[in-house]
C-alpha beads as a LAMMPS data file, in Angstrom:
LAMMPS data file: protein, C-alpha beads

239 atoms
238 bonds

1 atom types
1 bond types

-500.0 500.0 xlo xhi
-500.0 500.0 ylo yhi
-500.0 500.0 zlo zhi

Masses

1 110.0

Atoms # bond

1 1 1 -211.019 -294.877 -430.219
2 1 1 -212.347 -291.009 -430.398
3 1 1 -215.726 -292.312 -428.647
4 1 1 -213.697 -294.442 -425.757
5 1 1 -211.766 -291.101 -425.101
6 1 1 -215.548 -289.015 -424.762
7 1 1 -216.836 -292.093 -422.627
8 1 1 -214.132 -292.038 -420.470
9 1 1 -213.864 -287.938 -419.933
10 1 1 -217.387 -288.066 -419.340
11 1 1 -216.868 -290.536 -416.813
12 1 1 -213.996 -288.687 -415.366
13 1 1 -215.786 -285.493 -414.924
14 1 1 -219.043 -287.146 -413.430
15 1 1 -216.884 -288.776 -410.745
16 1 1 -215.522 -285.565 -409.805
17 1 1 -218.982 -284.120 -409.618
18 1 1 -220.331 -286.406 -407.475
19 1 1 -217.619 -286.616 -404.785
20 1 1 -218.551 -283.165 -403.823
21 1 1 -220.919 -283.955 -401.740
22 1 1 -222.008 -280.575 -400.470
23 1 1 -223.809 -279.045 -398.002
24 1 1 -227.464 -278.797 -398.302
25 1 1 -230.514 -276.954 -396.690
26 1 1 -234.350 -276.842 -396.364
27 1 1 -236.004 -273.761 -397.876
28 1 1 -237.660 -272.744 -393.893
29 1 1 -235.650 -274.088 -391.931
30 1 1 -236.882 -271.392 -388.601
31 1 1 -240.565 -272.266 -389.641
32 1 1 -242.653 -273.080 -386.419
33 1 1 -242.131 -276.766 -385.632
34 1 1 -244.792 -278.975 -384.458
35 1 1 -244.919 -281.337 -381.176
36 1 1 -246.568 -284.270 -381.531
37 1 1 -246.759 -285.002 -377.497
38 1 1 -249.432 -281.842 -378.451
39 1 1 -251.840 -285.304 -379.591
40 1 1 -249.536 -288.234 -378.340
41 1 1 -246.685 -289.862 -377.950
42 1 1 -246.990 -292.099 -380.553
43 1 1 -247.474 -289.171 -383.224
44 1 1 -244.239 -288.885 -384.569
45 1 1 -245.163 -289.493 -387.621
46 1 1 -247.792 -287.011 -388.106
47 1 1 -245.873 -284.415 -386.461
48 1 1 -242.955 -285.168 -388.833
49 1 1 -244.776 -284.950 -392.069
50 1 1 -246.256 -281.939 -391.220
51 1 1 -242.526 -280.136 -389.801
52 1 1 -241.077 -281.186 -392.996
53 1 1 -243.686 -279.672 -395.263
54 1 1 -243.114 -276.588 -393.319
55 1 1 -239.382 -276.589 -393.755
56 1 1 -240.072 -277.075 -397.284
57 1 1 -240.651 -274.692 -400.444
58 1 1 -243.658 -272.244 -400.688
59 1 1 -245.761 -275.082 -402.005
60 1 1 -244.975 -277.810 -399.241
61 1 1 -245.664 -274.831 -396.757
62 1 1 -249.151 -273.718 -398.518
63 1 1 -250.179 -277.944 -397.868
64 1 1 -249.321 -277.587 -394.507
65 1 1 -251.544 -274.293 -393.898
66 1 1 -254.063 -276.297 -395.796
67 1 1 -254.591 -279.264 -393.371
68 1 1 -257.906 -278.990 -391.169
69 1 1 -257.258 -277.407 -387.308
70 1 1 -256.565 -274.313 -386.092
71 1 1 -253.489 -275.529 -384.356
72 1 1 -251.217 -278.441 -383.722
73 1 1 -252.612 -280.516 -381.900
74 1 1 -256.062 -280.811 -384.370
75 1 1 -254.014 -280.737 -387.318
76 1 1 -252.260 -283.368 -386.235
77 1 1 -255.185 -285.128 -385.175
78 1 1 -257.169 -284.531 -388.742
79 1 1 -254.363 -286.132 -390.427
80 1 1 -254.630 -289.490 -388.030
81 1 1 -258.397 -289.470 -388.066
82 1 1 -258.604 -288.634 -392.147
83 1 1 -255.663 -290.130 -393.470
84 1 1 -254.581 -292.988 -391.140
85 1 1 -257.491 -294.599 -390.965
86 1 1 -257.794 -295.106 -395.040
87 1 1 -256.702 -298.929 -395.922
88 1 1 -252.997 -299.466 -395.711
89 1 1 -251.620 -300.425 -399.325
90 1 1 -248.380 -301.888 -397.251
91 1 1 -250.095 -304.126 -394.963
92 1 1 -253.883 -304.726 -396.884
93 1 1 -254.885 -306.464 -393.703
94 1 1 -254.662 -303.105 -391.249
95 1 1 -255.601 -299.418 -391.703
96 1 1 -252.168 -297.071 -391.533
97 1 1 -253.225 -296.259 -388.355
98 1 1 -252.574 -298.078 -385.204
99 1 1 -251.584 -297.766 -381.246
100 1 1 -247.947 -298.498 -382.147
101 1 1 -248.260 -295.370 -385.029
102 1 1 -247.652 -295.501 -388.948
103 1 1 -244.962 -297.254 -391.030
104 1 1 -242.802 -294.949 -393.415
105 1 1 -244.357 -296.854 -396.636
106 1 1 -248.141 -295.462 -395.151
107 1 1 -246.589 -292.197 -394.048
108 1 1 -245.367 -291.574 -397.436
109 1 1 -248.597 -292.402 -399.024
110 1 1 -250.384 -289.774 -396.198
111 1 1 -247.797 -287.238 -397.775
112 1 1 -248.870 -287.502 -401.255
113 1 1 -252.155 -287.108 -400.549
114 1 1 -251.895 -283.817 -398.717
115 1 1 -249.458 -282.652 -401.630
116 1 1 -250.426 -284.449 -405.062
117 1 1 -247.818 -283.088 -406.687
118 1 1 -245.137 -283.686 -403.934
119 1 1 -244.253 -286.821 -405.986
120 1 1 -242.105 -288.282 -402.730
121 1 1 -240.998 -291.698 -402.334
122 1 1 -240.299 -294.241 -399.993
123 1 1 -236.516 -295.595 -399.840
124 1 1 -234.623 -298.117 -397.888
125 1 1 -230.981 -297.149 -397.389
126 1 1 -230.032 -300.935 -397.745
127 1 1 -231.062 -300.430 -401.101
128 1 1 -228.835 -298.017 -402.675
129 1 1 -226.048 -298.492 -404.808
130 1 1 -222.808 -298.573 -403.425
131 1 1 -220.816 -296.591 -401.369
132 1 1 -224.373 -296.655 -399.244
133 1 1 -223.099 -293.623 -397.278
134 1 1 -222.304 -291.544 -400.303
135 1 1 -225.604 -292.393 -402.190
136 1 1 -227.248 -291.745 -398.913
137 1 1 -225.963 -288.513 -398.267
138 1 1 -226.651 -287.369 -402.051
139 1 1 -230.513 -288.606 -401.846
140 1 1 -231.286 -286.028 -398.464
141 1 1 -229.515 -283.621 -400.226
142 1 1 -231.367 -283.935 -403.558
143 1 1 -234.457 -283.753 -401.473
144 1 1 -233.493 -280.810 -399.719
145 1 1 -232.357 -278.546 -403.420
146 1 1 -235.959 -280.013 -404.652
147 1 1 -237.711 -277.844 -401.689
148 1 1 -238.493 -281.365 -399.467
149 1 1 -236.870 -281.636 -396.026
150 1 1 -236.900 -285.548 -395.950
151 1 1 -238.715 -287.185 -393.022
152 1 1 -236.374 -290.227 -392.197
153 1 1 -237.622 -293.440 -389.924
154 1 1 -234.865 -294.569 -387.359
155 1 1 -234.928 -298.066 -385.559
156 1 1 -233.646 -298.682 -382.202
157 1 1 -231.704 -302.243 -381.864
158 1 1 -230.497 -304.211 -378.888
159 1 1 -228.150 -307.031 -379.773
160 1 1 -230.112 -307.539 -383.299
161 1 1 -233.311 -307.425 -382.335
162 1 1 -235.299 -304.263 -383.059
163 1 1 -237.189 -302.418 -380.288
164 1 1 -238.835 -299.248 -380.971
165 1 1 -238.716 -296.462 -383.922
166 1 1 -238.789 -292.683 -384.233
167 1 1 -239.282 -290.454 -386.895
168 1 1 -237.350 -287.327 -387.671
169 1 1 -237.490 -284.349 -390.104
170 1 1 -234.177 -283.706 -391.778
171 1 1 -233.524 -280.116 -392.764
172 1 1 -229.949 -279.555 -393.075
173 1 1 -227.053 -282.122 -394.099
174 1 1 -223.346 -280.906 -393.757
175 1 1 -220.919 -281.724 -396.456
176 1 1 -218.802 -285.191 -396.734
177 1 1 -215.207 -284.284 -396.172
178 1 1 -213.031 -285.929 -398.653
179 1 1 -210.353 -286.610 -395.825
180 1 1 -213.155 -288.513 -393.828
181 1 1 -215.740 -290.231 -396.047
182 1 1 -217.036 -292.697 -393.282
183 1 1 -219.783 -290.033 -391.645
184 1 1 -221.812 -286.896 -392.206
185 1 1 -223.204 -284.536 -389.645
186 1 1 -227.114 -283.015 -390.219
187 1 1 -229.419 -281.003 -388.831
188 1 1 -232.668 -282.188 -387.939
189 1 1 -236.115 -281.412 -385.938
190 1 1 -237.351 -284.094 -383.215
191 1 1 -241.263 -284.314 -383.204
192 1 1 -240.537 -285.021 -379.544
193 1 1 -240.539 -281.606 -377.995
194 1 1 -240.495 -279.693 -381.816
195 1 1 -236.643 -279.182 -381.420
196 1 1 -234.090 -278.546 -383.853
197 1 1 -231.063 -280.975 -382.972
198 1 1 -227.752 -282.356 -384.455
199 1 1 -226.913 -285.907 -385.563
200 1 1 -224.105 -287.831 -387.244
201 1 1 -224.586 -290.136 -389.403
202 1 1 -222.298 -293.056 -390.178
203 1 1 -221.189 -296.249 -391.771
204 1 1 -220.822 -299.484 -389.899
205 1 1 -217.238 -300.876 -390.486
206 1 1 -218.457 -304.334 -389.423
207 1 1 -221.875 -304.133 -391.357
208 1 1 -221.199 -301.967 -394.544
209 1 1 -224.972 -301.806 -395.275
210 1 1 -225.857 -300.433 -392.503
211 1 1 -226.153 -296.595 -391.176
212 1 1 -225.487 -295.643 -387.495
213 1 1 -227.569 -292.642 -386.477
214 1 1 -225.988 -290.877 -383.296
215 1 1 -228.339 -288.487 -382.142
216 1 1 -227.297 -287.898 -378.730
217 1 1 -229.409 -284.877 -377.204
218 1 1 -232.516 -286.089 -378.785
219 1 1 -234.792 -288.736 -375.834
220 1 1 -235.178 -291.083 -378.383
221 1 1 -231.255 -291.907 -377.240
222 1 1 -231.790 -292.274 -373.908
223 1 1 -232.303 -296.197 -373.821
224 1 1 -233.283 -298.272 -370.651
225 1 1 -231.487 -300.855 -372.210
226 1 1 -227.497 -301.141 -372.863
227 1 1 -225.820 -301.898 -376.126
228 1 1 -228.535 -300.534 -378.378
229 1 1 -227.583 -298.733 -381.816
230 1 1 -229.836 -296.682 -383.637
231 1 1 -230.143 -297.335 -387.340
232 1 1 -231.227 -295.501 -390.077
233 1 1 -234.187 -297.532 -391.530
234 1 1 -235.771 -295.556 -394.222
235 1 1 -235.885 -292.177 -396.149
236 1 1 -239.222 -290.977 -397.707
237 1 1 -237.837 -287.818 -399.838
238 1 1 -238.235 -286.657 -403.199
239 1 1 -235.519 -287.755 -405.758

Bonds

1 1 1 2
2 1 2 3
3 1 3 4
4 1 4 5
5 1 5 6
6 1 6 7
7 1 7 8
8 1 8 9
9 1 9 10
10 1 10 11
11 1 11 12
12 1 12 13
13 1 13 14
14 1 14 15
15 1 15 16
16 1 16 17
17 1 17 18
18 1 18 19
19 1 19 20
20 1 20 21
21 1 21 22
22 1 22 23
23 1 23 24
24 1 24 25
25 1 25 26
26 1 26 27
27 1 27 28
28 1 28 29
29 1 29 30
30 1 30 31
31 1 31 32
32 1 32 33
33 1 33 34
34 1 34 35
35 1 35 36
36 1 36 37
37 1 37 38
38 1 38 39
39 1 39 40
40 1 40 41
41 1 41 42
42 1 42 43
43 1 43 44
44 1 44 45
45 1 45 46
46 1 46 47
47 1 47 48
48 1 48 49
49 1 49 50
50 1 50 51
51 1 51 52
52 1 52 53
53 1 53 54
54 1 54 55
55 1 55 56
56 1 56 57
57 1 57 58
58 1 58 59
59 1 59 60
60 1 60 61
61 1 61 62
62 1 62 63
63 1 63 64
64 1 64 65
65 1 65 66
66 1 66 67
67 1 67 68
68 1 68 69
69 1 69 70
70 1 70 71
71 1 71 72
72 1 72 73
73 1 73 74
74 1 74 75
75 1 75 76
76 1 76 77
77 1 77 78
78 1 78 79
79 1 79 80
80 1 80 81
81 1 81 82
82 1 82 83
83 1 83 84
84 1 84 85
85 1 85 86
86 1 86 87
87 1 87 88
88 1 88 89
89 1 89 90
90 1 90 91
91 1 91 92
92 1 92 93
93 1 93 94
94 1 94 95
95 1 95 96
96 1 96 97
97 1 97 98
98 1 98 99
99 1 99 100
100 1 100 101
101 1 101 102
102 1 102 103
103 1 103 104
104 1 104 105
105 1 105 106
106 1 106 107
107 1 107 108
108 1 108 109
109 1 109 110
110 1 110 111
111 1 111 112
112 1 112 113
113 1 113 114
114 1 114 115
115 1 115 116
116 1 116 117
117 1 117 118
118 1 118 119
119 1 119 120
120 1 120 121
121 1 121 122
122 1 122 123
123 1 123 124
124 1 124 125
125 1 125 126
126 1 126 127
127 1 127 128
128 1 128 129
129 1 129 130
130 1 130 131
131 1 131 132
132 1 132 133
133 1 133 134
134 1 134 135
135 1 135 136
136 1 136 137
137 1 137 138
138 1 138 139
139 1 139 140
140 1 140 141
141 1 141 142
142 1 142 143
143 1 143 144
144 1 144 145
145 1 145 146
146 1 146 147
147 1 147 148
148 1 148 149
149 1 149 150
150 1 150 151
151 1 151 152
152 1 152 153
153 1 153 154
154 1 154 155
155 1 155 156
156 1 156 157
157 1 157 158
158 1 158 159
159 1 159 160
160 1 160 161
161 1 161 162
162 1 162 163
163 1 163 164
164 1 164 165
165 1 165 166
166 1 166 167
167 1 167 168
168 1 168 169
169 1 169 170
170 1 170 171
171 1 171 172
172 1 172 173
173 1 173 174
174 1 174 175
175 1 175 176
176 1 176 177
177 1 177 178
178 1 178 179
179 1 179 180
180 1 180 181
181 1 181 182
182 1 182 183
183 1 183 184
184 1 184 185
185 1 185 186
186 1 186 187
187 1 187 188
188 1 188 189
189 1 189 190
190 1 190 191
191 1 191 192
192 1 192 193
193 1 193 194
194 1 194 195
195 1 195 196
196 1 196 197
197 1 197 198
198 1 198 199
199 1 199 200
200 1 200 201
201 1 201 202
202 1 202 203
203 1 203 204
204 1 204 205
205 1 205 206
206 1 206 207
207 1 207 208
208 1 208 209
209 1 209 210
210 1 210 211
211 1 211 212
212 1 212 213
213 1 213 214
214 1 214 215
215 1 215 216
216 1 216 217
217 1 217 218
218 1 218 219
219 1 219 220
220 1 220 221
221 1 221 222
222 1 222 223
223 1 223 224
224 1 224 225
225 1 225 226
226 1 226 227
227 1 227 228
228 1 228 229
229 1 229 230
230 1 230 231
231 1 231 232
232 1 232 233
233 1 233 234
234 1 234 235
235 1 235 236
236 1 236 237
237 1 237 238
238 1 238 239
């Protein structure tokens, strides 16, 4: 009976920890962002790696002074030319590398080789445990305490079917309000111009596995095409 009573404090208390849901921030989060139209448009996943290392902890910082160039644009190019053309372990047939850019699976691969001790992971939101928005919101923020501003893949869809993909640096979530559990603002810097921009992110009501991203000022938004949503498709953070 005594032991019921301890499981079911224990329970109480780690329910009540874990609907806090704070507020969280990267370590450098004025560091000196990188634009990957500085090597192409189809670098945003380069240029994302290497802003969230910067927005990171001393030692995510010290691997991003460490990569080869004297600036941007041959940093970003050293980790294309070194890392993206190694064998992809996602797709065997392919290097990493290729005209339409990397996949977050090969981009966190490129990230643990430039920091062997970074120890980050690839995730798919679909994935986690429910309430999805919750366990979502806790994983950036664990990420962020740990000194890794996550770099997070989003997915452009038109009526299903996917069209293009982006990838952002997250360095700042706010937290969940308990009055309004269904979204979560964040900060976040868009390879696309190296600027520091706002998002919400939120769950579908018709598709409860699913995360909206609204990131209105950012031109991966601006859509030739009507009735598109943005989704978040993957996380690669440390947990």
């Amino acid at each position: 009976m005594k032991s019921n009573f301890v499981l079911s404090l224990g329970l109480l208390l780690l329910l009540a920890h874990c609907s806090t849901f704070e507020a969280q921030q990267a370590p450098n989060p004025d560091a000196t962002f990188a634009n990957q139209l500085s090597l192409a448009t189809n670098a945003c996943g380069p240029a994302a790696l290497l802003n969230s290392l910067r927005a990171g902890d001393a030692s995510y910082q010290a691997a991003a002074a460490a990569i080869t160039g004297s600036n941007d644009e041959k940093k970003l190019r050293h980790i294309v030319l070194k890392h993206g053309a190694k064998r992809s372990h996602s797709i065997p047939t392919r290097i990493r590398w290729s005209r339409r850019g990397i996949n977050a699976a090969d981009l966190t691969d490129v990230v643990n080789e430039l920091h062997p001790a970074a120890d980050v992971k690839f995730h798919h939101p679909s994935s986690s445990s429910t309430p999805l928005l919750q366990h979502s919101h806790q994983l950036l923020a664990n990420s962020l305490e740990k000194g890794f501003p996550p770099i997070v893949s989003i997915r452009r869809y038109a009526n299903g079917m996917p069209l293009d993909s982006h990838f952002i640096s997250i360095i700042a979530v706010d937290a969940i309000a308990p009055k309004d559990a269904h979204h979560f603002g964040f900060t976040f810097i868009d390879p696309s111009g190296a600027k520091k921009l706002r998002g919400t992110i939120t769950i579908d009501a018709q598709q409860p596995r699913l995360l909206k991203t609204s990131i209105p000022t950012s031109s991966f938004a601006k859509s030739p095409q009507l009735g598109t949503d943005i989704l978040l498709d993957a996380m690669i953070l440390r947990k």
